[in-house]
N, C-alpha and C positions, 0 to 999 in steps of 0.2 A: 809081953806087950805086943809081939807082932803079931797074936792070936786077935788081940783088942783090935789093931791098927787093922789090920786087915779083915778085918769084920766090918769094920765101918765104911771101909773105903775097899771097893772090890775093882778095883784096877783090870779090867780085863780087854778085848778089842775093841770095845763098844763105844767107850769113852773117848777117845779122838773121832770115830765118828759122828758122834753127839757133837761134838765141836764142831764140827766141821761142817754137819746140819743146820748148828747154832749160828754160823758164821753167815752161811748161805743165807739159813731165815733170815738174820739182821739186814744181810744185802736185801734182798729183796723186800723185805718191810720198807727199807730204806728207796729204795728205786721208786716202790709201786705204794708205798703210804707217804712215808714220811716227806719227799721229796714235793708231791705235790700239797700234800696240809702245810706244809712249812712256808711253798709259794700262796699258798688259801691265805694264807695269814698275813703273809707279806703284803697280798692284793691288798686286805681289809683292812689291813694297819696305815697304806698308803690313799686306802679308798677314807676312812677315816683323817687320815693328818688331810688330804684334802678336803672334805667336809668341816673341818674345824678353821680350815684358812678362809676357806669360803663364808663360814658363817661368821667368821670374826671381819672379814673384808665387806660383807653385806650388812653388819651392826654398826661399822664406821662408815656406810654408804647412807643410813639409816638415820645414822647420829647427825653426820652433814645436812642431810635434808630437813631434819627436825631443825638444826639448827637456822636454814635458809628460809624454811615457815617460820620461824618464831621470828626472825628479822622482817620479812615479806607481813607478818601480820604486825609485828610493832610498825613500820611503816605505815598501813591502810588505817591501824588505827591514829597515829600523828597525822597523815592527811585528812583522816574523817574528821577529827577534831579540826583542824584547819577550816574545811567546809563549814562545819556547823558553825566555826564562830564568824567567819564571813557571812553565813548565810544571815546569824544575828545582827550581826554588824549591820549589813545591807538591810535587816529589817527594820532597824533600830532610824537607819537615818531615812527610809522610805516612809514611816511613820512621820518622822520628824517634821518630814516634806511634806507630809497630808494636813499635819496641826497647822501646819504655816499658813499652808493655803488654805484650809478652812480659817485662819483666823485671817487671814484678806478679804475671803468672801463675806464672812462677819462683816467685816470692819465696813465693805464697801455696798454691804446692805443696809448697815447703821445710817452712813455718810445717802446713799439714794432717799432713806428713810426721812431722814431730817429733810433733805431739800425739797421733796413731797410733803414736807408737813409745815414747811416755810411757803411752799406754795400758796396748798391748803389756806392756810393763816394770811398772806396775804390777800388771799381770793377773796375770804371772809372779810377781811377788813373793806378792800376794795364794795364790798357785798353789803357790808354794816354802814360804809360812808355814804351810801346808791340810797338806802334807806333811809340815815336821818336827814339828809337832803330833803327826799320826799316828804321825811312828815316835818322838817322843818317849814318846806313851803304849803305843806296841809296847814299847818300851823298857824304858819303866816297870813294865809288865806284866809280861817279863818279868824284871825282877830282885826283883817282889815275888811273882813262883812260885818263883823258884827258892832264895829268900832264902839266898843262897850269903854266900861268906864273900867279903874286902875286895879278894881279888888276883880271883875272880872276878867282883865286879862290875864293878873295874877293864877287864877283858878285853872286859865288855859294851859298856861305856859309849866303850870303843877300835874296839868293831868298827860302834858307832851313828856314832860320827864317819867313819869311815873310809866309811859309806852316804851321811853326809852329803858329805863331798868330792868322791865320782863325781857326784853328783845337783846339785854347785854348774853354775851357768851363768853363762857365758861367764870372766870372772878376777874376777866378784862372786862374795864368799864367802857361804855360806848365811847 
């Protein structure tokens, strides 16, 4: 067996130097790699947790703000609606005020209208009494020229009415 054993395993000076080689390399792998990728990664690990704090600090900065527009606009829009229904409102009774007073001006055009037409109408009567006046004494005059007898006066007095008929206005009789 020690022929096997030591076949496989040649034990001679070399091997504690190898170790010892081995040891040094790891130290310095260690000094001159490992020491700084270890800090590379430390940075990156804390340069990342602070990008994650940040970005979760800037999604609740984000989320506040959304939240202060969605109240700022539910507000503009309950004021806009305020406006508009005042602005109805205020339209609503500024019409109202115009029906009004157009139905005054109506009314106090009707009311001028009639007393112009009571005028009118007296004027005419005044105008129609001026007339049969006149041809009453036309009349008169002539049945006290012509002092006729009873069927001719008759005749007169039928042909004075029959002037006064054409000369009535409108279905008032003279």
């Amino acid at each position: 067996m020690s022929e096997i054993t030591q076949g496989l395993i040649d034990l001679n000076g070399t091997l504690p130097v190898q170790i010892i080689n081995f040891l040094i390399l790891v130290a310095l792998l260690r000094a001159v790699a490992y020491k700084p990728i270890v800090r590379m990664m430390d940075e990156r690990r804390a340069k990342i947790a602070e990008s994650i704090e940040k970005a979760d600090a800037d999604a609740a900065a984000a989320e506040a703000t959304l939240n202060e527009y969605k109240a700022q606009l539910a507000a503009a829009r309950t004021k806009a609606q305020e406006i508009v229904d005042q602005a109805e409102k205020r339209a609503g009774e500024e019409r109202e005020a115009s029906i009004q007073a157009t139905k005054r001006e109506i009314e106090q055009m009707k009311k001028a209208a009639e007393v112009q037409m009571e005028r009118e109408r007296a004027h005419a009567v005044e105008q129609l009494k001026a007339e049969v006046v006149a041809l009453s004494l036309a009349a008169a005059g002539k049945i006290i020229q012509k002092n006729l007898n009873e069927k001719d006066n008759d005749a007169i007095i039928g042909e004075f009415i029959a002037k006064l008929d054409a000369k009535k206005i409108g279905d008032a009789p003279c």
